[in-house]
N, C-alpha and C positions, 0 to 999 in steps of 0.2 A: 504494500500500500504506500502511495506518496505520502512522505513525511509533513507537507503543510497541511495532507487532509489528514491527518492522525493528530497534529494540535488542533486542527481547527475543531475535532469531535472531542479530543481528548478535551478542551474549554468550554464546550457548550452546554453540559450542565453547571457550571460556575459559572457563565454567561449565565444564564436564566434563573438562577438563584440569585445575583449580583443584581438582576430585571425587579425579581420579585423584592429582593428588601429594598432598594429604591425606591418601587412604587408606595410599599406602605409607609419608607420614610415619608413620601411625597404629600400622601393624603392624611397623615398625621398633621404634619406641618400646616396642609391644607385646613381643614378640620380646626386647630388649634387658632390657626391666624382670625379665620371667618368669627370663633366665637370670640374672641378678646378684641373684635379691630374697633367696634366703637370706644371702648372704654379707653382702648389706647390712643386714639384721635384726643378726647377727653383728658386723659393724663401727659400724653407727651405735650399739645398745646399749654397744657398749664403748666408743665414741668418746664419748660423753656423757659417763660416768664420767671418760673422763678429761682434760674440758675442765676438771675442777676440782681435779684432782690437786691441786697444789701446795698451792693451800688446805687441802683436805684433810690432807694430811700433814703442813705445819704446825699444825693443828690438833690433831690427836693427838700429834705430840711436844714441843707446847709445852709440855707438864707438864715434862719432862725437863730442868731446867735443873743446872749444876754453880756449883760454890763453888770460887773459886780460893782455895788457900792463905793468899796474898796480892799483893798489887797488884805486886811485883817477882818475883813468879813465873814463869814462861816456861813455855808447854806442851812438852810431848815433842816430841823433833822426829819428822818423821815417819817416818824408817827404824826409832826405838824403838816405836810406836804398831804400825807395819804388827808388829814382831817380837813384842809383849805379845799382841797375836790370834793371831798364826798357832800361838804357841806354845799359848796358852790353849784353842783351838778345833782345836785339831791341822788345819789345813787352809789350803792359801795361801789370800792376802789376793788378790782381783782388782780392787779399787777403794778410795780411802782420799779420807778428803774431811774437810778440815781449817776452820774457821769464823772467822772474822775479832772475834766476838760471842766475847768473854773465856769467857761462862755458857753458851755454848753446846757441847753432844760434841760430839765427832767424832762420823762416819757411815762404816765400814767394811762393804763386802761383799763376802764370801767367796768361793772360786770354787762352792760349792754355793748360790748365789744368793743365800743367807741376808744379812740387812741388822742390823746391830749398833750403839747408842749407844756411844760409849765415852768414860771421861774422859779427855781431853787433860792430863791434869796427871798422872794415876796411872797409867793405860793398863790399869783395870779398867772389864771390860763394864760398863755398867748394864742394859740393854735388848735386846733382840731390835724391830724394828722392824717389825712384822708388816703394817702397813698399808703398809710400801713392797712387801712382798712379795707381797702382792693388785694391788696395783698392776703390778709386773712383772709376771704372769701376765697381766694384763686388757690390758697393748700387747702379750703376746706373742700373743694371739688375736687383737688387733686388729691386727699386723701384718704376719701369717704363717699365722692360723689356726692357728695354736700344732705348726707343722710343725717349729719350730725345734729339739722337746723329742723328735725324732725324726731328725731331721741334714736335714729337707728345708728348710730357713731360704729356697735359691732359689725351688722352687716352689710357698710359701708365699706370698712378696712377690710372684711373677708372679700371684698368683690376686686379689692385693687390688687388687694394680695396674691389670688389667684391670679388676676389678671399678670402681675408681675411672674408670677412661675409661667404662665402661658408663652410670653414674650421670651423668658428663655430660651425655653424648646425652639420658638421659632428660631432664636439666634443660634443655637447648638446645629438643628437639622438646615437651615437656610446655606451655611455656606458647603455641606455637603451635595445638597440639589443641584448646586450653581457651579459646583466642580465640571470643567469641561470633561466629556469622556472620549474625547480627542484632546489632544494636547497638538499646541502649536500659538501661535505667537499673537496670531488675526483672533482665536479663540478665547485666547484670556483678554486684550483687550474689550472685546464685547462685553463681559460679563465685568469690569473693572472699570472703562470711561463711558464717560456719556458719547451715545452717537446718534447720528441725524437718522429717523426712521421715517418710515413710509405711509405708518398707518397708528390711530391712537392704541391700538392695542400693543404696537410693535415698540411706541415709546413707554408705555406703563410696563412691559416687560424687561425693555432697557432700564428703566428707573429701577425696578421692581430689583433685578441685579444689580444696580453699581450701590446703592445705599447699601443693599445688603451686604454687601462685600466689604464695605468702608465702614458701617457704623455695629456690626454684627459684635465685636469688642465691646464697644462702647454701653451696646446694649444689655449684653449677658452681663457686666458689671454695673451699671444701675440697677438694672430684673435683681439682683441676686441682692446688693444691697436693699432692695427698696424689701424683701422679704423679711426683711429683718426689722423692719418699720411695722409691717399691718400685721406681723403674727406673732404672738408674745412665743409661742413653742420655740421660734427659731432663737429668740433674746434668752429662753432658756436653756436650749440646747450648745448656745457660744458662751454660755455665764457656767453650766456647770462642767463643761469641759476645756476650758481656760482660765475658769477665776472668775470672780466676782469683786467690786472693792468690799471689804469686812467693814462694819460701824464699831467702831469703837470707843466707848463711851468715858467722857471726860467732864463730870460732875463739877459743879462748879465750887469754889472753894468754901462756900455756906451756904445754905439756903437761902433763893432767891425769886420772884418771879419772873415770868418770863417778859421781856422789855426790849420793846422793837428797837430803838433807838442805838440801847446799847448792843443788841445783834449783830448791826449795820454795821458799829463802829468795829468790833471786835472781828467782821468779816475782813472790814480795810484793812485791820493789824495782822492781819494772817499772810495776806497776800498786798503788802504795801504796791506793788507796783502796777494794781487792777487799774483797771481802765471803765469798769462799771461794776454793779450793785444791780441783783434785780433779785426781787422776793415775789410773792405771788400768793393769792388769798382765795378760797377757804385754806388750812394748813390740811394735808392730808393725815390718816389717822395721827391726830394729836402732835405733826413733826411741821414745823416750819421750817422750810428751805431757801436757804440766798444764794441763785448761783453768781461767783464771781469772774468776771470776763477780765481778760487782759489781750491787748493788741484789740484788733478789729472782731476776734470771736467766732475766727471760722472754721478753726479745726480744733479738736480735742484738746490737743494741748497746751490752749486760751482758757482754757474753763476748770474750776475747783467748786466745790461743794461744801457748805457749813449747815448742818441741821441743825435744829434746837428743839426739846422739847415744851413743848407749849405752858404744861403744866410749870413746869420746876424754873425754864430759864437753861439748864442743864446741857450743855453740846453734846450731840449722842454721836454724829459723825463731823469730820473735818476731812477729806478728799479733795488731791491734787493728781493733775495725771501723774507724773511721776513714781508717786506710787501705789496704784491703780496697778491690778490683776489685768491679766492680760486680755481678757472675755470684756472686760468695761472697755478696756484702749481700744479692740477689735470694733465695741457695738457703737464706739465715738466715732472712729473710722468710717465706720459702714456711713453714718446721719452728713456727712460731711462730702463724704465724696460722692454720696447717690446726687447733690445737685452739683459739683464737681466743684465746691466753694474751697474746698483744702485744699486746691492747688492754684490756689489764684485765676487772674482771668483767663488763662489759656485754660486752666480745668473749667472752669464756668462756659468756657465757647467753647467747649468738647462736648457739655453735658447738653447744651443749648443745640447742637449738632446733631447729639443722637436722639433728641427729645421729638425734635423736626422731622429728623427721618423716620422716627418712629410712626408716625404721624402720615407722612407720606408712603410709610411701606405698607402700612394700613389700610390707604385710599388703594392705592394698586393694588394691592393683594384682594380688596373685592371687589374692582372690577377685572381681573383677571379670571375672578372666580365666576361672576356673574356670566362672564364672555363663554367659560367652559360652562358651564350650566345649559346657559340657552342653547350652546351647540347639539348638547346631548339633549335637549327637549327635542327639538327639530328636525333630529337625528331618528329619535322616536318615533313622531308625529310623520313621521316621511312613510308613504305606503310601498310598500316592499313589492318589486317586480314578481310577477311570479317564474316559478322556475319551470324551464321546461322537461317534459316527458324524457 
């Protein structure tokens, strides 16, 4: 027997096994994409906006700067500030955030969401903050589909959650599909730059493979961080297999009660070099929490922790990253780099890149799917010749 047709049979059940898990990778992928593509239109439009938050909103409240009296001034402390609002806006205070930057307000928000400049020196509003409040709105869609503003907040977070495991698979099985099974030079271009096509199916195909090619990284690492966001199993699964930070309790030297003021102060004396103060109200069971920012606050290792118990005054934890268990450095990692803020602005335009394409592989991938659908209706609907005798 000629030895080319002796591989060619010797390969052709590997040929046709290699057919067949292709195809179920295919409609897997397929399958997975159709069911997550609205939500991800939904999360990646929002998720883009908000890879550049911070900037943003420094942005618009840089105009807002105050004038301290003078140089031996001291702002309000903060139990006077939280009391100059609630009184002024008839409505408890749920968040108070005090700045380390002399010219800088305060940042109060209400329990009605509302976000407010205030002077720290007089503890009169200047401002309503209105761009923090677009903002809120835009994660609460982005991370609950806005269930939260209806008491569903759990099976909001399980719908994005999913959605982010869905987006995986597509990034894992997508650049397998899109592997040419000819190799050559014309072939990987295709599937890699953008090219001029002929017909809108031929370009949603093109698009459909060049993001996927380019943002397929970018994806399977936000999917994977954002898991770690909507599903507490996953935050237990990295805390008890890496660590967790311990509380370790540090009584305070006599009985005392507990006194926001000096809270505040003793958080400044911990971390002299903070750059902010922010505490947050109801306390949860019985612990009030100030986390303390230093630098701009966009990766883990900006941020430390001072509890207190409500009762006694008592510090039950005190947490710096440094020495933070490795599962708390991981789950810091993960909330930072899912909008790609821990790497400054080139990570913010990566995240902002694959939020987009997400977005657009989305749109393609159903109408690609819609375009195979209607074939196979039509295909059906077509009346079959008959066969002859």
């Amino acid at each position: 027997m000629d030895e080319r047709l002796r591989g060619h049979l010797d390969g052709a059940p590997a040929g046709r096994r290699f057919a067949r898990a292709r195809a179920v990778l295919f409609w897997c992928h397929l399958a997975v994409g159709v069911a997550v593509a609205l939500v991800v239109v939904v999360m990646g439009s929002t998720g883009a906006m908000m890879s550049f938050e911070h900037s943003i909103v420094d942005r618009f409240e840089s105009r807002w700067r105050v004038d301290p009296p003078d140089d031996a001034t001291a702002a309000l402390p903060p139990s006077r500030l939280r009391a100059a609002v609630e009184v002024e806006r008839a409505t408890p205070v749920a968040a108070l955030t005090t700045y380390a930057d002399r010219r800088a307000p305060a940042l109060v928000v209400t329990k009605d969401k509302r976000a407010w400049l205030v002077d720290p020196y007089r503890g009169e509003l200047l401002a309503e903050s209105r761009v923090r409040g677009v903002f809120s709105t835009i994660e609460d869609v982005h991370r609950n589909i806005a269930l939260a503003r209806v008491g569903k907040v759990a099976v909001g977070k399980t719908v994005t959650g999913y959605t982010a495991v869905g987006v995986a698979l597509a990034a894992l099985t997508g650049p397998l599909l899109w592997w040419p099974r000819k190799r050559g030079a014309g072939r990987f271009r295709a599937i890699v730059f953008f090219t001029r096509t002929s017909s809108p199916a031929a370009r949603d195909f093109n698009w459909h493979n060049v993001l996927g090619i380019w943002a397929a990284p970018l994806l399977l690492l936000i999917a994977l961080t954002g898991t770690s966001i909507s599903f507490d199993g996953v935050k237990g699964f990295v805390t008890s297999t890496f660590g967790a930070a311990k509380a370790i309790p540090e009584p305070p030297p006599e009985p005392a009660a507990f006194d926001l003021d000096r809270a505040w102060a003793e958080a400044g004396r911990r971390v002299p070099e903070h750059s902010a103060i922010n505490g947050r109200w109801p306390a949860r069971d019985g612990k009030f929490t100030l986390r303390i920012r230093t630098r701009d606050g966009t990766r883990p290792d900006q941020w430390s922790q001072l509890v207190h118990d409500e009762r006694t005054g008592a510090v039950t934890a005190f947490t710096r990253y440094e020495t933070s268990a490795a599962g708390t450095k991981i789950l810091g990692w993960a909330r930072w780099t899912h909008t790609g803020q821990a790497f400054g602005v080139l990570g913010q335009g990566l995240a902002a890149f694959a939020a987009l394409s997400a977005v657009a592989l989305a749109c393609t991938g159903l109408a690609l799917s819609w375009r195979r659908a209607r074939r196979a209706w039509r295909k059906r609907a077509r009346p079959q010749a008959p066969t002859r005798a």
